[in-house]
C-alpha positions as CSV (number, residue, x, y, z in Angstrom):
1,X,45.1,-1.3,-34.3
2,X,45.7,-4.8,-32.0
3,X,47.7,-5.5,-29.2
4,X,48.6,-8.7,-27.3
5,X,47.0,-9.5,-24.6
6,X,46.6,-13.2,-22.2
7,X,43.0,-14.1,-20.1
8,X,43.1,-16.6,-17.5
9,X,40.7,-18.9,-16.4
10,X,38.8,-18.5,-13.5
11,X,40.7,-22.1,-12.2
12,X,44.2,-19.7,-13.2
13,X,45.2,-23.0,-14.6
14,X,44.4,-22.0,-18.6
15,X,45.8,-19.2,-20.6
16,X,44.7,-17.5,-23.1
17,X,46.7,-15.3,-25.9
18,X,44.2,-13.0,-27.8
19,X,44.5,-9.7,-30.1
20,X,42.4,-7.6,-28.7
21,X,40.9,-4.4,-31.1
22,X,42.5,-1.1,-29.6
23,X,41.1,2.1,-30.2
24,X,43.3,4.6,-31.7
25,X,45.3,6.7,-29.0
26,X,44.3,10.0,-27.8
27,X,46.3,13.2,-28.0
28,X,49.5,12.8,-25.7
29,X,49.0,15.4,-23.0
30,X,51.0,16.2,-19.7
31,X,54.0,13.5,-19.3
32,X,53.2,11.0,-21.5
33,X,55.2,10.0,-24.9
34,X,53.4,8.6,-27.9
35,X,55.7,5.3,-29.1
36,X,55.6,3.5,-32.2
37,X,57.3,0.4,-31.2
38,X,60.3,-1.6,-32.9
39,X,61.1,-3.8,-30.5
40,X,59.7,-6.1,-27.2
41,X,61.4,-8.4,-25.4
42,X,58.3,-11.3,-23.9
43,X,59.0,-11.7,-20.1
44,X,57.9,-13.9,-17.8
45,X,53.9,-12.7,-16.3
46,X,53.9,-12.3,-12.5
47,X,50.0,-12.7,-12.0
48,X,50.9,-13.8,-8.2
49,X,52.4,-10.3,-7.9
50,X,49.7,-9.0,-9.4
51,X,46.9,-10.0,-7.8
52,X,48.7,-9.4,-4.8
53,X,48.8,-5.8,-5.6
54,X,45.1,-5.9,-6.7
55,X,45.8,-5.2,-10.2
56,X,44.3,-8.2,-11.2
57,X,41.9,-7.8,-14.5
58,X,40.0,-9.6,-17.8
59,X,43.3,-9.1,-19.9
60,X,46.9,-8.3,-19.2
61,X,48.9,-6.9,-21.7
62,X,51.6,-8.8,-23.4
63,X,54.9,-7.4,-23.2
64,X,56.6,-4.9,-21.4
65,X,60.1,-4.2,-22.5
66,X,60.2,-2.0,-25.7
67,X,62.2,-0.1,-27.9
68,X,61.0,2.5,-30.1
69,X,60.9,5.7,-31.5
70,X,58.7,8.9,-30.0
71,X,56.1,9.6,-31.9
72,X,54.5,12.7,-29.7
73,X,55.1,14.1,-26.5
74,X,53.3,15.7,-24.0
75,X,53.2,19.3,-23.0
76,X,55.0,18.6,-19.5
77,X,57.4,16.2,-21.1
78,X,61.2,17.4,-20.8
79,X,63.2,14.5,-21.7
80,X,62.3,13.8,-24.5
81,X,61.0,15.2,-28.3
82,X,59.8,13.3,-31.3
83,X,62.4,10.9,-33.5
84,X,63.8,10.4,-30.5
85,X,65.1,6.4,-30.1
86,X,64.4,5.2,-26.6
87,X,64.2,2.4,-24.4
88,X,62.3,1.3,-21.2
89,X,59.3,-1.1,-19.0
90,X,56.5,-0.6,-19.1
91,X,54.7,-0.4,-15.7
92,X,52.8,-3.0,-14.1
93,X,49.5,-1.3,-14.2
94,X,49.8,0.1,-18.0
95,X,47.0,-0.3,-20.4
96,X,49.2,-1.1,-23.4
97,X,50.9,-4.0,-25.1
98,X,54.5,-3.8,-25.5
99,X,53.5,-5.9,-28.3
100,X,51.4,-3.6,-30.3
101,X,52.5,-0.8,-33.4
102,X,51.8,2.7,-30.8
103,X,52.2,3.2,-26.7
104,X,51.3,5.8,-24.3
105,X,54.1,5.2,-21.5
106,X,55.3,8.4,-19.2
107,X,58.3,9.4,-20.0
108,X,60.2,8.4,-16.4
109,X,59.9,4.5,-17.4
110,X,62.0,5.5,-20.4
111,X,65.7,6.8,-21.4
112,X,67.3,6.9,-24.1
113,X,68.5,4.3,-26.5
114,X,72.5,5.3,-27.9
115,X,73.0,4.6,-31.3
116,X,75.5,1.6,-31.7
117,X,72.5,-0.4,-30.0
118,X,70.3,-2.0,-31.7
119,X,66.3,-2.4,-31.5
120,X,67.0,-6.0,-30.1
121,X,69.8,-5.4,-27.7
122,X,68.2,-2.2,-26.0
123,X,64.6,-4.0,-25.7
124,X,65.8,-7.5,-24.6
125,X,68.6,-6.7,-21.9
126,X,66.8,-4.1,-19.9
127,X,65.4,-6.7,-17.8
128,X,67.9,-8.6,-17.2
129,X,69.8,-5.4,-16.6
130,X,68.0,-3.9,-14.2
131,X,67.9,-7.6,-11.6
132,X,71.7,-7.3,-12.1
133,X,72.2,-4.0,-10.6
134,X,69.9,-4.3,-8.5
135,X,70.9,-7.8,-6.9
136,X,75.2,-6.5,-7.2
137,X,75.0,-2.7,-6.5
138,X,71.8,-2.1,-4.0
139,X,71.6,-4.9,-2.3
140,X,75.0,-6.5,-2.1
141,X,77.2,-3.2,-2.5
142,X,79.6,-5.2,-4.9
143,X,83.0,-3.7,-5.0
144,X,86.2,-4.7,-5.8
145,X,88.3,-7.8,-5.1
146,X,84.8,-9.1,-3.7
147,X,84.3,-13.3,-4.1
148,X,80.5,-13.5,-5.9
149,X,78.6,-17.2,-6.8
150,X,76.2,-16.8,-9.5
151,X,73.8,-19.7,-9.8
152,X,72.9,-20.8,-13.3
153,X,75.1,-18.6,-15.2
154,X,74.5,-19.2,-18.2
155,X,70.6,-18.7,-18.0
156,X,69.9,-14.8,-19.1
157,X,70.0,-13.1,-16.0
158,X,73.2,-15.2,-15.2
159,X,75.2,-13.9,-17.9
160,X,74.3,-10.1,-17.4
161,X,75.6,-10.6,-13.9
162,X,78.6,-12.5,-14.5
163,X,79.4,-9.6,-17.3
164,X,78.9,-7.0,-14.4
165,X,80.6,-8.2,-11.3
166,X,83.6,-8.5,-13.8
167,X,83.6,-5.2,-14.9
168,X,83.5,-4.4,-11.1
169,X,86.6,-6.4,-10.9
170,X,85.0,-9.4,-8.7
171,X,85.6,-12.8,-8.5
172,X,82.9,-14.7,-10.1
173,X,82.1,-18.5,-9.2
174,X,79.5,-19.8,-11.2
175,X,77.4,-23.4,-11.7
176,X,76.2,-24.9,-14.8
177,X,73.2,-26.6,-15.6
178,X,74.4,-28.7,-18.5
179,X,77.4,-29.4,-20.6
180,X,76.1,-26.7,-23.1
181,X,75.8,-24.2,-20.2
182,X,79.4,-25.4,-18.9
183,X,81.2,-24.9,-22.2
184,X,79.3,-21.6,-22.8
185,X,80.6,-20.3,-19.1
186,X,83.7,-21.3,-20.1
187,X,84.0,-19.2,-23.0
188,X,83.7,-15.8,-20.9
189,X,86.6,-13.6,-20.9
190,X,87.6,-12.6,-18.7
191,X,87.3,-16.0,-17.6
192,X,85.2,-17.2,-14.8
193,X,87.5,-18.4,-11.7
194,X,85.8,-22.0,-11.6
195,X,82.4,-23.2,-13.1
196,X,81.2,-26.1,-11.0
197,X,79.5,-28.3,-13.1
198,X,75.9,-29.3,-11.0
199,X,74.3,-31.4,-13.8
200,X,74.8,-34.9,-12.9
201,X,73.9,-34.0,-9.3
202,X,77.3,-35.5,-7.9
203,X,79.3,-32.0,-7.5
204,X,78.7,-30.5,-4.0
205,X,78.3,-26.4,-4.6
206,X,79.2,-25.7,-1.1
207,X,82.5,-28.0,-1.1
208,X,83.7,-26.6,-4.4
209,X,83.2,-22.7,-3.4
210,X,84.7,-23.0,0.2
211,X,87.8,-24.8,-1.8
212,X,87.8,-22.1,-4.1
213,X,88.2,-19.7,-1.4
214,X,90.7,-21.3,0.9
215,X,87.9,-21.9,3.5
216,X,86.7,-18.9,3.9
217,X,83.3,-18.7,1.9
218,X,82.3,-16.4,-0.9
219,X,80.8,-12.9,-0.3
220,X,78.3,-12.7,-2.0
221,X,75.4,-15.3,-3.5
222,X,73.2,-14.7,-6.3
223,X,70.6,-17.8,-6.5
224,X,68.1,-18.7,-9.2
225,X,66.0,-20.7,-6.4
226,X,66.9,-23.2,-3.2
227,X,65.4,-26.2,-2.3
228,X,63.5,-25.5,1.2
229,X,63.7,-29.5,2.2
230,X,65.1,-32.4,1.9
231,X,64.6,-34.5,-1.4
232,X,62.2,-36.7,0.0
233,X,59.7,-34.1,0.7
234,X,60.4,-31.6,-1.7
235,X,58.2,-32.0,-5.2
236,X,60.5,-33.7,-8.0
237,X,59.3,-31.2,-10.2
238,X,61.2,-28.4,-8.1
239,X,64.3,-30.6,-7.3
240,X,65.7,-30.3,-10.6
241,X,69.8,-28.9,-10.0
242,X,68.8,-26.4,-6.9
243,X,71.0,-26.2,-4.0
244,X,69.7,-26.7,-0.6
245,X,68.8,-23.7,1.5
246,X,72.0,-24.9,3.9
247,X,74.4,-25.1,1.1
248,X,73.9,-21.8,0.2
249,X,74.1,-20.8,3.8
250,X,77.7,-23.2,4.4
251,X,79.2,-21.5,1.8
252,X,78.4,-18.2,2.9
253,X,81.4,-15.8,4.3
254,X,81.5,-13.5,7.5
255,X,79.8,-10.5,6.3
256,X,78.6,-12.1,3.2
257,X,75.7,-11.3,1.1
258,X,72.7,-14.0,0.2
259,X,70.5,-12.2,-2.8
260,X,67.7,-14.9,-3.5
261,X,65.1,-14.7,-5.9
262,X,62.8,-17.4,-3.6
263,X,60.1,-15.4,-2.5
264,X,58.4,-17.9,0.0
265,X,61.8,-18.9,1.6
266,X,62.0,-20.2,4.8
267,X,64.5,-20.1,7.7
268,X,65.0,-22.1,10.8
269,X,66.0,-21.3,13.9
270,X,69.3,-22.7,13.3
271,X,69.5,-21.0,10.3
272,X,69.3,-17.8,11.4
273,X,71.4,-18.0,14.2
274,X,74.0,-19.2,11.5
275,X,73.3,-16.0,9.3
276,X,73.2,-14.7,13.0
277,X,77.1,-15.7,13.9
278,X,78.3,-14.7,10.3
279,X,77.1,-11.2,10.3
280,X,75.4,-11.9,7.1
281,X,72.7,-10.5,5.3
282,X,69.5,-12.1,3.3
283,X,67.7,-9.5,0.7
284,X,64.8,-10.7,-1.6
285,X,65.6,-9.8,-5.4
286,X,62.1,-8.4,-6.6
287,X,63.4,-5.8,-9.4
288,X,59.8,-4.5,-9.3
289,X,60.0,-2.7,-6.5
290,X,61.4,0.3,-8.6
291,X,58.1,0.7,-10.2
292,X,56.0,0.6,-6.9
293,X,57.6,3.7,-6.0
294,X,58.2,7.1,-6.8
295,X,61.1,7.5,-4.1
296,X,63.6,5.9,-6.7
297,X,62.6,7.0,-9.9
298,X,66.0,8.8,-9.8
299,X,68.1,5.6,-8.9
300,X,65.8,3.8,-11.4
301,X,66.7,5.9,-14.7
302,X,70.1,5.9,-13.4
303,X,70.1,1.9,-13.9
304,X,68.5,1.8,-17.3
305,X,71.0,4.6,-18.6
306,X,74.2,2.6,-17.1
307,X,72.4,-0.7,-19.0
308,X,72.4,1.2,-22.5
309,X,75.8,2.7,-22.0
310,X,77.6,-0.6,-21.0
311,X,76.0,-2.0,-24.5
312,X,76.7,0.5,-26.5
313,X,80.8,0.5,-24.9
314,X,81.0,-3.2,-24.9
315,X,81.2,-4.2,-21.4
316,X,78.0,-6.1,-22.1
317,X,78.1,-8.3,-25.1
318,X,76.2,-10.4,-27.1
319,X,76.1,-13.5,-28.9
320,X,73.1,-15.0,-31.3
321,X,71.6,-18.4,-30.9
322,X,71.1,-20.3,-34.8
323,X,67.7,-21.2,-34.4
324,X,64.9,-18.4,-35.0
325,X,61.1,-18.7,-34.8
326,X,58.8,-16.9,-37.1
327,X,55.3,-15.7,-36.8
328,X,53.3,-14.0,-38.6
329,X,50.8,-11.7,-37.5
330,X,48.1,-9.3,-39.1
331,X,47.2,-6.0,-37.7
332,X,45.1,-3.3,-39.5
333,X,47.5,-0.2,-39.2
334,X,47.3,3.1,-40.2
335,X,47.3,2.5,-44.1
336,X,44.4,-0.4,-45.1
337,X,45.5,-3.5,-44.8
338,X,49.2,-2.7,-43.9
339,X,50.6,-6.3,-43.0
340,X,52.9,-5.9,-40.0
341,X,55.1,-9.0,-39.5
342,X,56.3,-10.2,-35.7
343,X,60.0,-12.0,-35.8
344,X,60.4,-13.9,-32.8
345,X,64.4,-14.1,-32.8
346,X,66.3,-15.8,-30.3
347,X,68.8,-13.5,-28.9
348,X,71.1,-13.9,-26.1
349,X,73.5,-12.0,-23.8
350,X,74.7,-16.0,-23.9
351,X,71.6,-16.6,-23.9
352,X,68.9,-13.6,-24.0
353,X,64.8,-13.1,-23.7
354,X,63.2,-14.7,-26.6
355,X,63.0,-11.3,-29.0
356,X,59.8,-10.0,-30.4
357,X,60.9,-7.5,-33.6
358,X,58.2,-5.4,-35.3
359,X,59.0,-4.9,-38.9
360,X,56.6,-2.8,-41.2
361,X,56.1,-4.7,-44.4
């Protein structure tokens, strides 16, 4: 049996994708579930993060959101029992491949996945799922009536978002990227209060959201990045359609709520004394954080079971892009030469993770 698995160089400049020979997994014992996975969603690799929290090694598995069905389960399992469909990530530090035939995950990474939802939607929305709660309900404390700005809406975190802080009954201010992105976001219904159109770099953010408002700012900020300085020192490759870090803080309300995803942001002085005479908060959006601790393991489950339910009711919903990749893969399986053929399908909750389907030939 192979799994996935990327080396980098020693320069961390190159890498490289291999299939790497697994041995076949051992009796499941204590609270670990046996998987044969269906589906994995490929996700973007932190190796900053982990090296940073010395998990750095050889190989790295490829893939961590899956879908599958339980195989075996452990003798201190209580969740779950074998046929059962489930869904989940797979920790930083596991062993395994999401993309591989069989899994050994414990069974608090996973829940389980209802029936209306399919292989695809449970694996590739988790993700994206979890950032959303996390960024609206823990560290904003979205609730009704409330004014939110998502940046980049249409990318796949952007739509999941938009999605919930309607349901919530919010306001939702978005920017688009690109006339694709614009005529996408305006397709939502309910529909989106204004999309501010930021790809031909003449649209001020900040102007457009404290007209939107009557003045008085939005409440709460989700960004996909800021720009830390000015355009003449910051790197073109990073200018790109990012707001500056002062736009963001301009069109801030009293008591609003900044959620960045920037991890090496930095604030002036005069920043933070504007933060400072707003009353407003800044919280880092690291949706890894429920992994690095057993505290929330409750709150955790909680998320990925809300993320399943609003799929399978509706409240998130989906829409497929035309184009599909296919690759084709061999892995010896259980039976001799058993062919097992990976369909790359490009899904979107408008638009999702690029797909990875198993499918036993």
């Amino acid at each position: 049996m192979k799994g996935l698995y990327f080396q980098q160089s020693s320069t961390d400049e190159e890498i490289t994708f291999v299939f790497q020979e697994r041995e076949n997994l051992p009796v499941t014992e204590d609270n670990f579930v046996k998987l044969q996975v269906k589906a994995c969603a490929l996700s973007q690799i932190n190796t900053k993060l982990l090296a940073e929290m010395k998990m750095k090694k050889d190989l790295f598995p490829v893939g961590r959101e899956i879908a599958g069905i339980v195989l075996d389960v452990g003798s201190k399992v209580s969740f779950f029992q074998p046929d059962d469909e489930v869904v989940g990530i797979l920790p930083l530090d596991s062993e395994d491949p999401g993309l591989c035939e069989v899994v050994r995950v414990h069974e608090h990474y996973l829940v389980h996945k209802p029936e209306k939802v399919t292989w695809t939607e449970a694996a590739g929305s988790i993700r994206d799922g979890v950032r959303a709660y996390t960024a609206l309900h823990y560290l904003s404390h979205l609730s009704p009536g409330k004014s939110v700005l998502i940046m980049d809406g249409a990318s796949t975190f952007g739509t999941i978002a938009i999605q919930l802080a309607h349901h919530r009954g919010a306001k939702v201010i978005s920017t688009a990227c690109s006339l694709e992105d614009k005529q996408c976001l305006e397709r939502f219904r309910p529909p989106i209060a204004r999309v501010i159109d930021v790809s031909n770099g003449k649209v001020h953010v900040a102007e457009s959201c404290l007209e939107e408002t009557g003045g008085l700012g939005v409440d709460i900020v989700l960004d996909a990045g800021v720009r830390l300085y000015s355009k003449d020192d910051e790197p073109a490759v990073k200018l790109q359609l990012l707001p500056h870090k002062h736009d963001i803080i301009t069109l801030l309300g009293v008591g609003g709520h900044w959620v960045t995803t920037e991890e090496n942001l930095q604030l002036d002085p005069p920043d933070s004394h504007c933060l400072f005479l707003k009353g407003a908060t800044l919280a880092f959006l690291n949706d890894e954080v429920w992994n690095l601790s057993n505290v929330q393991q409750g709150n955790y489950l909680c998320i990925l079971k809300d993320v399943m339910e609003k799929l399978s009711t509706g409240v998130f919903r989906y829409a497929k892009v035309t184009k599909s990749l296919f690759l084709f893969f061999y892995f010896q399986g259980a039976k001799a030469g058993s062919p097992i053929f990976v369909l790359a399908l490009a899904m979107c909750l408008l638009p999702l993770y690029c797909i990875i389907r198993l499918v036993q030939t």
